[in-house]
C-alpha positions as CSV (number, residue, x, y, z in Angstrom):
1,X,122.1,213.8,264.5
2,X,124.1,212.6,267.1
3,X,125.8,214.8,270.0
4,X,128.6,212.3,271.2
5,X,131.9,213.4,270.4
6,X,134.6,211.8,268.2
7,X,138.3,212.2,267.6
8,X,139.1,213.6,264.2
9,X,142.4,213.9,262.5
10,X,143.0,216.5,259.7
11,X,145.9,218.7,258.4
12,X,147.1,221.2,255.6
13,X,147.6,220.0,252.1
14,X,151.4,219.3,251.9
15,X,151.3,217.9,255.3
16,X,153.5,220.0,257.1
17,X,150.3,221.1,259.4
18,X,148.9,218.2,261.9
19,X,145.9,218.4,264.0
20,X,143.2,216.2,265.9
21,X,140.0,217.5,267.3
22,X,136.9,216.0,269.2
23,X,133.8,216.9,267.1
24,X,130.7,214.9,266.8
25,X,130.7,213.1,263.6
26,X,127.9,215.5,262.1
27,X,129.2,218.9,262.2
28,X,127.4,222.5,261.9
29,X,129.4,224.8,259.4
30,X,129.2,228.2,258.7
31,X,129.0,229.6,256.2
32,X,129.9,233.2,255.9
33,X,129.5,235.9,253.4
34,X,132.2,238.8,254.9
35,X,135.0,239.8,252.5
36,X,137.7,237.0,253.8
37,X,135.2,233.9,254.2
38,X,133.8,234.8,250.4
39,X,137.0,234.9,249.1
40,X,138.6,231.9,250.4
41,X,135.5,230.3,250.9
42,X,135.8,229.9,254.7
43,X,133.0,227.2,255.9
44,X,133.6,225.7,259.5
45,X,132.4,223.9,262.3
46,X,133.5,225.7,266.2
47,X,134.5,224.1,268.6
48,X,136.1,225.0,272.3
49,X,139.9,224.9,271.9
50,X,140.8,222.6,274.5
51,X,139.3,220.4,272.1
52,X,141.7,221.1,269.5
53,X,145.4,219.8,269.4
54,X,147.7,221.2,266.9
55,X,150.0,218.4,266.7
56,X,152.6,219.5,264.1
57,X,153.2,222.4,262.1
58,X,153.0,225.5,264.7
59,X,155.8,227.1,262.9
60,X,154.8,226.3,259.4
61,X,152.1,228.4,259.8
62,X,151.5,232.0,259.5
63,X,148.5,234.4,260.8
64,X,146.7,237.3,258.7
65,X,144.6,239.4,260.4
66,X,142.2,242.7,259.3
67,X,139.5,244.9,260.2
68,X,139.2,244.4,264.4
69,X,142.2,242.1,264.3
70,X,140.0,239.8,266.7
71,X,140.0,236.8,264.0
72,X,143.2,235.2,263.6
73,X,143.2,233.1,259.9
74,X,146.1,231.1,260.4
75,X,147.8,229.1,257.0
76,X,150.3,226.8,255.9
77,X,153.5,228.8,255.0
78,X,154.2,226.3,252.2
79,X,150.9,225.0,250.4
80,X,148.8,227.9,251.7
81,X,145.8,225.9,253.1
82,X,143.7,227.2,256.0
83,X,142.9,224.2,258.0
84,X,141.8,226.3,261.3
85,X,141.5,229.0,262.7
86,X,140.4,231.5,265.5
87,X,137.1,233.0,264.7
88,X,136.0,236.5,265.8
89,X,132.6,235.4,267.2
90,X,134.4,232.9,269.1
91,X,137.3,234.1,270.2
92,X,137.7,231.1,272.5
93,X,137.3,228.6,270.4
94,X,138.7,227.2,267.4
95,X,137.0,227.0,263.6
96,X,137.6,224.0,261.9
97,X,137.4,223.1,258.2
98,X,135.5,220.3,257.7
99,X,137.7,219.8,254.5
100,X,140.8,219.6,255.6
101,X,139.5,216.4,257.8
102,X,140.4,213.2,256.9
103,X,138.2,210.8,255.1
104,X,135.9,208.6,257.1
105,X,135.2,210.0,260.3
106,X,132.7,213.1,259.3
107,X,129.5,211.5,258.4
108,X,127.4,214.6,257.8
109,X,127.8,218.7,257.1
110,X,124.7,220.8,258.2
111,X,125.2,224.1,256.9
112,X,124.2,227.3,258.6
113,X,124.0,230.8,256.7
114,X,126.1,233.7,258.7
115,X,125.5,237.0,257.6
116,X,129.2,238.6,257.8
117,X,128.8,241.5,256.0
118,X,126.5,242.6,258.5
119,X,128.0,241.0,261.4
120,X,127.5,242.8,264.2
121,X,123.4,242.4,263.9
122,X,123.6,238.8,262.5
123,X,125.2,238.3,266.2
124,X,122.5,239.8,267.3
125,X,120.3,237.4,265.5
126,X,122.0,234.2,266.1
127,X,123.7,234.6,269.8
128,X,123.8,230.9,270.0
129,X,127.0,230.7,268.0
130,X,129.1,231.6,271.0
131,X,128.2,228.3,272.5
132,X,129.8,226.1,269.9
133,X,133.3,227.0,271.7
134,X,131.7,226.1,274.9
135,X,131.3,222.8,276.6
136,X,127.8,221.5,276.7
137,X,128.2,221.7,280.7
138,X,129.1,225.6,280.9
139,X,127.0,226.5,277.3
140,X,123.8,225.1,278.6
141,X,123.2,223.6,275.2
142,X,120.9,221.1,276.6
């Protein structure tokens, strides 16, 4: 797998929502099991928002938020799609759907398993997950 970054370009389904982020071309998604990510069958790749650009859209979209109110699940007001959003674990980051990239520039999905419904100790288990909104240079990801 390799760690050099990339520019990808993805959006909403109507295309009223724009974005670009830098991403390696392999991406690790989660994939969670609490009540929202089951539902809507949330599975994303994290990365540090300064590495996401929202390039059109910002007010097409609309925010739910529940429970601690510390994720921020942010859609398209018109088709409904979730192409990103603010994850609790990461708070300073940004989770990216790896389908709502355009074709051709993600080459491979590794997916990791994320206890949600017991969240609180799957952090526990899996503190890592805080670096993936961090650069390699302040995460120590080496």
């Amino acid at each position: 797998m390799s760690s050099t970054n990339i520019i990808h370009y993805g959006g909403c389904h109507c295309g009223q929502i724009r974005f670009k982020v830098i991403a390696p071309s392999a991406v690790i998604v989660f994939d969670c099991n609490c009540s929202i990510c089951t539902k809507k069958q949330n599975r994303h790749f994290i990365v540090p928002s300064t590495d996401f650009t929202l390039l059109q859209g910002k007010n097409h979209l609309t925010t739910y938020t529940f429970g601690t109110n510390q994720a921020k699940h942010q859609f398209c007001k018109t088709c409904g799609v979730q192409s990103f959003y603010i994850p609790r674990s990461n708070p300073d980051g940004i989770g990216v759907m790896p389908h709502c990239i355009d074709q051709g520039t993600v080459q491979e999905v590794i997916t990791k398993t994320f206890n949600g419904q017991q969240w609180e100790e799957s952090m526990g288990k899996f503190p890592e997950i805080k670096k993936f909104s961090q650069h390699p240079s302040t995460s120590n990801m080496e």
